[in-house]
VOFILO-661019 format. One record per residue (C-alpha): x, y, z; residue in three letters; residue number from 1. Coordinates in nm, 2 decimals. Last residue first. Layout:
residues N
<pt c1="X" c2="Y" c3="Z" residu="ala" num="NUM"/>
...
***
This chain:
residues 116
<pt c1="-0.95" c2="15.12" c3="-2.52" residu="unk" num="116"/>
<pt c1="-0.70" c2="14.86" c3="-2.64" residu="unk" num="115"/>
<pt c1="-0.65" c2="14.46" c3="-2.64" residu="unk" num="114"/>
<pt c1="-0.57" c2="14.39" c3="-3.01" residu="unk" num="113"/>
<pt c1="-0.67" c2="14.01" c3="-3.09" residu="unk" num="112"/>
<pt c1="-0.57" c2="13.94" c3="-3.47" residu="unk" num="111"/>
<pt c1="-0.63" c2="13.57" c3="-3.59" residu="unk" num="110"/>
<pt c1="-0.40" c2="13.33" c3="-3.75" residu="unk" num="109"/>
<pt c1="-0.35" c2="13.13" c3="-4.03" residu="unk" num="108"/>
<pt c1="-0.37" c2="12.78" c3="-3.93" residu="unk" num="107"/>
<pt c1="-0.05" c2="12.58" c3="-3.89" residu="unk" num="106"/>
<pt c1="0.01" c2="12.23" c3="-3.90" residu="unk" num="105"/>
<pt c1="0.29" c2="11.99" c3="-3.78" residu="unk" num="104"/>
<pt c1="0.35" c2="11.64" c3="-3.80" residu="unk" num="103"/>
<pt c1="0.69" c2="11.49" c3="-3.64" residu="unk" num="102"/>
<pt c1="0.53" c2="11.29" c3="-3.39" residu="unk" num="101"/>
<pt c1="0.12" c2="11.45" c3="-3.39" residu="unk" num="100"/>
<pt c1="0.12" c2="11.84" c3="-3.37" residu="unk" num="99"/>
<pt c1="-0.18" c2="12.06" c3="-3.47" residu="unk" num="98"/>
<pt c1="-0.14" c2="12.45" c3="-3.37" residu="unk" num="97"/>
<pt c1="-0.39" c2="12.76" c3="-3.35" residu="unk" num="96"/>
<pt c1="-0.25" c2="13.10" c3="-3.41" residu="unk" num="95"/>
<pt c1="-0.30" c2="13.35" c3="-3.24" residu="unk" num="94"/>
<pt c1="-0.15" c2="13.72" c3="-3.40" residu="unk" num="93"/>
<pt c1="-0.09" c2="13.98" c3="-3.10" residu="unk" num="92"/>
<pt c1="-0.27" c2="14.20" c3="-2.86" residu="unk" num="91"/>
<pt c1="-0.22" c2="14.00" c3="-2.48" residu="unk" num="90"/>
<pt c1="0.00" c2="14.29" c3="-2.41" residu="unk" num="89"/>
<pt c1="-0.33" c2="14.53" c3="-2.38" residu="unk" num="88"/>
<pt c1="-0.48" c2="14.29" c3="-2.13" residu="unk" num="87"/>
<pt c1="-0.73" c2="14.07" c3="-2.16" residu="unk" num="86"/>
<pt c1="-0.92" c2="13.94" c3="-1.76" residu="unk" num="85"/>
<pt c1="-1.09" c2="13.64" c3="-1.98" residu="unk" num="84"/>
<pt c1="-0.92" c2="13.47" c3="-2.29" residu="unk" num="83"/>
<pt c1="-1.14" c2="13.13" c3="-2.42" residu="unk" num="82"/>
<pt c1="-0.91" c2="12.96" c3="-2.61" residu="unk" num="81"/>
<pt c1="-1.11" c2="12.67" c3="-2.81" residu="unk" num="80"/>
<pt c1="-1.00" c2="12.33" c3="-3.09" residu="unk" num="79"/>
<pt c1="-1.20" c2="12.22" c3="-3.29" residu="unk" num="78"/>
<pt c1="-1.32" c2="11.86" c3="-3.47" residu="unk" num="77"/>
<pt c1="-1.65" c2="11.91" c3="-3.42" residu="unk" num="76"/>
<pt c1="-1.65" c2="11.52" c3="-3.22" residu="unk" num="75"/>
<pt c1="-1.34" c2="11.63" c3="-3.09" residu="unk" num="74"/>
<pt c1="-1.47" c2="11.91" c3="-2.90" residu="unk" num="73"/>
<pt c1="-1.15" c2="12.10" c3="-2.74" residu="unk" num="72"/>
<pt c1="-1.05" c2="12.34" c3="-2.42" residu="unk" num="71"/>
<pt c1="-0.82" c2="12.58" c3="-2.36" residu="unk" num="70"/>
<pt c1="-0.87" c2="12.86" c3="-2.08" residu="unk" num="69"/>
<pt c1="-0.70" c2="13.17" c3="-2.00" residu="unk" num="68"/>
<pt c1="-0.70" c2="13.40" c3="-1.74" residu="unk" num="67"/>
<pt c1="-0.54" c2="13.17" c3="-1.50" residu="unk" num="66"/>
<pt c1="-0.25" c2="13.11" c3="-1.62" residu="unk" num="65"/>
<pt c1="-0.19" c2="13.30" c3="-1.95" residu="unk" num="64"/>
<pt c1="0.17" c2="13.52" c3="-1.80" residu="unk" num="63"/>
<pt c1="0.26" c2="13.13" c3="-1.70" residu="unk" num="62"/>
<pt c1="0.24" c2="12.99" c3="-2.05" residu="unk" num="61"/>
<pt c1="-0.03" c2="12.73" c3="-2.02" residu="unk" num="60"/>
<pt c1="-0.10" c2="12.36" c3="-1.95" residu="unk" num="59"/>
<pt c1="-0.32" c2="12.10" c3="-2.04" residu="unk" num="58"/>
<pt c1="-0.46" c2="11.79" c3="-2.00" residu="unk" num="57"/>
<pt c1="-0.80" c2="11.55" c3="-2.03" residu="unk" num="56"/>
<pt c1="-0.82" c2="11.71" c3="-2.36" residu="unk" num="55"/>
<pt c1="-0.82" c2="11.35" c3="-2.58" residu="unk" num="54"/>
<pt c1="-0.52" c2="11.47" c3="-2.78" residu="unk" num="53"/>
<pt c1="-0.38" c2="11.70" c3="-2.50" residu="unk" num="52"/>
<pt c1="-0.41" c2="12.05" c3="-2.46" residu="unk" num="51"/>
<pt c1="-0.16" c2="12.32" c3="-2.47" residu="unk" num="50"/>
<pt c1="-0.14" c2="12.66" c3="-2.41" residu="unk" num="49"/>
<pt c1="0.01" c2="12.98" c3="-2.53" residu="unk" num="48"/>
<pt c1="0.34" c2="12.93" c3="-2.68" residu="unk" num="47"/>
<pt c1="0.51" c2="13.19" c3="-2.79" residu="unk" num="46"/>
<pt c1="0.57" c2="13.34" c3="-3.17" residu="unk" num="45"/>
<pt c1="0.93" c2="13.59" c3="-3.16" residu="unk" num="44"/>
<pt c1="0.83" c2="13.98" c3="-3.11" residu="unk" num="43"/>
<pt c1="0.87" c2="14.24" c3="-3.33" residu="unk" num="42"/>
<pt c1="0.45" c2="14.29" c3="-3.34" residu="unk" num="41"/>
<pt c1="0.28" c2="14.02" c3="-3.14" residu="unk" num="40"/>
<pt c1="0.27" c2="13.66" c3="-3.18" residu="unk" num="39"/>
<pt c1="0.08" c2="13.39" c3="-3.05" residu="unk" num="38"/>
<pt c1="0.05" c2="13.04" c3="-2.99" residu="unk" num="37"/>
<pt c1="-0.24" c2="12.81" c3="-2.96" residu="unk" num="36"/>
<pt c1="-0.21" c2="12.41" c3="-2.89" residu="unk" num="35"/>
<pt c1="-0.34" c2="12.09" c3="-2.98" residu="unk" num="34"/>
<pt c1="-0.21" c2="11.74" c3="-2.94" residu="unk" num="33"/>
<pt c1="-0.34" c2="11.52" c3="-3.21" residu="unk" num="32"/>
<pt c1="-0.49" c2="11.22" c3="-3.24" residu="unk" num="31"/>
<pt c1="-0.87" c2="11.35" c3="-3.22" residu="unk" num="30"/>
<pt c1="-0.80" c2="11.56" c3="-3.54" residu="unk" num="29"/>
<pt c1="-0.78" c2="11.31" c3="-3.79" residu="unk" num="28"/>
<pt c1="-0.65" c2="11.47" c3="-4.06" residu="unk" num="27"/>
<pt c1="-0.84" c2="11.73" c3="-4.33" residu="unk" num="26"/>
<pt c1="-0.95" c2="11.90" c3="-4.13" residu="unk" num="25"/>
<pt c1="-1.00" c2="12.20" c3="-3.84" residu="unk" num="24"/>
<pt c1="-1.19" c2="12.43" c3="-3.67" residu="unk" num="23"/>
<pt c1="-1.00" c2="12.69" c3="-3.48" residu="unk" num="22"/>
<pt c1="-1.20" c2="12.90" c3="-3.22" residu="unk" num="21"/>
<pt c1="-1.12" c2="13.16" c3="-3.03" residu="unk" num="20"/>
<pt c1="-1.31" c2="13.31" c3="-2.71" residu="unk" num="19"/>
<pt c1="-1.26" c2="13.67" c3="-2.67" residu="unk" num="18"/>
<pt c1="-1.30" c2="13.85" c3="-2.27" residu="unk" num="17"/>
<pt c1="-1.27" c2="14.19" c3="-2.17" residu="unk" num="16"/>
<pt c1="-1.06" c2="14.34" c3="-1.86" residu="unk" num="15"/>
<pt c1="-0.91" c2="14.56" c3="-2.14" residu="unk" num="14"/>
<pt c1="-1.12" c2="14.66" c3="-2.43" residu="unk" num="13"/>
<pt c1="-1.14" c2="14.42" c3="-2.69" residu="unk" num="12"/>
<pt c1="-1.10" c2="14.43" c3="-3.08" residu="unk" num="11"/>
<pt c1="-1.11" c2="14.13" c3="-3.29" residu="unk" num="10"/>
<pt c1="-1.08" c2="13.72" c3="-3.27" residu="unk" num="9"/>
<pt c1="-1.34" c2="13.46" c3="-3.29" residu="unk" num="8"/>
<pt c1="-1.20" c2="13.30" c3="-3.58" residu="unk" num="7"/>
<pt c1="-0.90" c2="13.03" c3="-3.69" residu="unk" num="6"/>
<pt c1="-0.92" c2="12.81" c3="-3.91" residu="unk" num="5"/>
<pt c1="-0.74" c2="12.49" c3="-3.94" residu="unk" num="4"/>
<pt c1="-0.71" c2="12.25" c3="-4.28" residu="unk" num="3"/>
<pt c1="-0.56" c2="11.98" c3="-4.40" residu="unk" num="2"/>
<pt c1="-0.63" c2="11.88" c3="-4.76" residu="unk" num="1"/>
***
């Protein structure tokens, strides 16, 4: 049964820094590209970032450049967004993503809210 979980997430002021994690299985998570998107009230889901299978890639949403970082361990089988510099319009739902060809799979989500 494939599963990814997300944690890690809560209640920040702004300038603070969360680090999410999303440990996964259930399929083999070294073949699969990795990302985090998130969503925030009455807005549409946006990508965040992006890393390849083996890591040695990525990219980010240009608002997210520079503040945030994604990384992976494929030997724990997880994939990490540490967010530094948070603002309050980084408060949403992130959700981690696996893709591999036409294979998709969702965790659940974790709330960030950026607020003093």
């Amino acid at each position: 049964q494939v599963q990814l979980v997300e944690s890690g997430g809560g209640l920040v002021q702004p300038g603070g820094s969360l680090r999410l994690s999303c440990a996964t299985s259930g399929f083999t998570f070294s073949s699969y590209v990795m990302s985090w998107y998130r969503q925030a009230p009455g807005k549409e889901r946006e990508l965040v970032a992006v890393i390849s299978s083996a890591g040695g890639s990525t990219s980010y949403a240009d608002s997210m450049k520079g503040r945030f970082t994604i990384s992976r361990d494929n030997a724990k089988n997880t994939v990490y967004l540490q967010m530094n510099s948070l603002k309050p319009e980084d408060t949403a739902v992130y959700y981690c993503n696996a893709r591999r060809g036409l294979g998709v799979h969702w965790g659940q989500g974790t709330q960030v809210t950026v607020s003093s």
